[in-house]
C-alpha positions as CSV (number, residue, x, y, z in Angstrom):
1,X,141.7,43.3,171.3
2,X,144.4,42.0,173.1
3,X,144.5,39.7,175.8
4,X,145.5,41.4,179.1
5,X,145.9,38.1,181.1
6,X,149.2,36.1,180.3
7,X,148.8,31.9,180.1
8,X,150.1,31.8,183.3
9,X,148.0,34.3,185.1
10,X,145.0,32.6,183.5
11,X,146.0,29.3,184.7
12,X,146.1,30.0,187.7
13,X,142.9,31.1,187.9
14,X,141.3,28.3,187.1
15,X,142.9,26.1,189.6
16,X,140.2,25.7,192.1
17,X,140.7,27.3,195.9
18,X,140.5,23.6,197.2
19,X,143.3,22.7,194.8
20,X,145.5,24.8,195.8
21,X,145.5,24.8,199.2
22,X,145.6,21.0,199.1
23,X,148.9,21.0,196.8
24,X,150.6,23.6,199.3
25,X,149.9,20.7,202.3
26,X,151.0,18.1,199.9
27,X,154.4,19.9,199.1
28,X,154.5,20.9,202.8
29,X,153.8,17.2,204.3
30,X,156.5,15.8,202.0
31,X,159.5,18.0,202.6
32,X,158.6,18.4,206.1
33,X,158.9,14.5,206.7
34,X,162.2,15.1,204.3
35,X,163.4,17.2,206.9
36,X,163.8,14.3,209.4
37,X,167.2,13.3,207.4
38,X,168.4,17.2,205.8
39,X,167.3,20.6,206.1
40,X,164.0,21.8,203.6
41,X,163.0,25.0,202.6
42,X,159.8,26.1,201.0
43,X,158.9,28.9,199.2
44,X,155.8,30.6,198.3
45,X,155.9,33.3,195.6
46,X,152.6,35.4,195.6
47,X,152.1,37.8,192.5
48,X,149.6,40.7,193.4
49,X,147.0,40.2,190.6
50,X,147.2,36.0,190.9
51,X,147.2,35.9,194.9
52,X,145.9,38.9,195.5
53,X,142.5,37.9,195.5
54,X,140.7,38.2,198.2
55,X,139.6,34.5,197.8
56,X,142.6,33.3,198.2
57,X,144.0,35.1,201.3
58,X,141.5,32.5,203.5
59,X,143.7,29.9,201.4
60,X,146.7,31.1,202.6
61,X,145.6,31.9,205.8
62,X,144.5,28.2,206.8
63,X,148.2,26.8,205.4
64,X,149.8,29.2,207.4
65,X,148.3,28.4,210.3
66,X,148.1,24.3,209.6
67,X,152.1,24.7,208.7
68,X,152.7,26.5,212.2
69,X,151.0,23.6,214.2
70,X,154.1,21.6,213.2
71,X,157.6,21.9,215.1
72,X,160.6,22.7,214.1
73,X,159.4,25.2,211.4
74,X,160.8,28.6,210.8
75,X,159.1,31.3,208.9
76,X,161.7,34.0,207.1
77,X,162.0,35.9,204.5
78,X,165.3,35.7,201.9
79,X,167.6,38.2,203.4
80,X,166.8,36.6,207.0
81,X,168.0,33.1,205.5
82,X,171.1,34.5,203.7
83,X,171.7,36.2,207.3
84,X,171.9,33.1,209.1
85,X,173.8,31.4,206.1
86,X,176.3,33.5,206.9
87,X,176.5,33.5,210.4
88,X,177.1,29.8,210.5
89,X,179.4,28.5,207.7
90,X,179.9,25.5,210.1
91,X,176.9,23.7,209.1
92,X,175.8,25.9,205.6
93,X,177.1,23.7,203.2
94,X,179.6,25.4,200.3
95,X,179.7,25.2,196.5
96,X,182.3,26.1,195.2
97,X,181.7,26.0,191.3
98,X,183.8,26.3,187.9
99,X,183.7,29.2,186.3
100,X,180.5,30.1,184.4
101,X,182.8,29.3,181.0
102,X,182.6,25.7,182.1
103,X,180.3,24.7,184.5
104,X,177.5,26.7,182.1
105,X,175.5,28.0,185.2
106,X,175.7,31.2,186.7
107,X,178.0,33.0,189.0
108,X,181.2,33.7,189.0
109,X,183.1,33.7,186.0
110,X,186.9,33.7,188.0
């Protein structure tokens, strides 16, 4: 029979709950204090059968509310954080990049 879980999935299963949450503070702490000198973003990505545990939602549930204990910190989702991108190009930084042909990444090819 085939196995239904993918390597991923399965590993992160077996990450304990305590694990977890303590490597969310740890990336938290650090680019918080990073912040002090540039701006920080963090990102969470929650897949439905991985997070989507009901264990876990207690997890989440006590970073969210250690993380909005600290000042400064704004909770958005990507559209909201494009928004405001664009609303203040005076202090958004710009890339402007070679064309995909050259520079090998992504994006614009003109």
């Amino acid at each position: 029979m085939k196995d239904f879980w993918p390597n991923k999935a399965r590993l992160a299963l077996s990450v304990s709950l305590q694990s977890y949450e303590q490597a969310l503070k740890d990336e938290f702490d650090q680019l918080y204090e990073e912040s002090e000198k540039t701006r920080r973003m963090m990102t969470i990505s929650l897949h439905d059968r991985i997070s989507g545990h009901a264990c876990r939602a207690r997890v989440l549930d006590r970073f969210f509310t250690y993380v909005k204990k600290h000042e400064g910190v704004w909770f958005a989702r990507k559209d909201e954080i494009a928004k405001w991108a664009l609303t203040t190009p005076d202090i958004t930084p710009k890339v402007d990049r070679q064309p995909a042909s050259i520079s090998g990444l992504p994006g614009r090819s003109s």
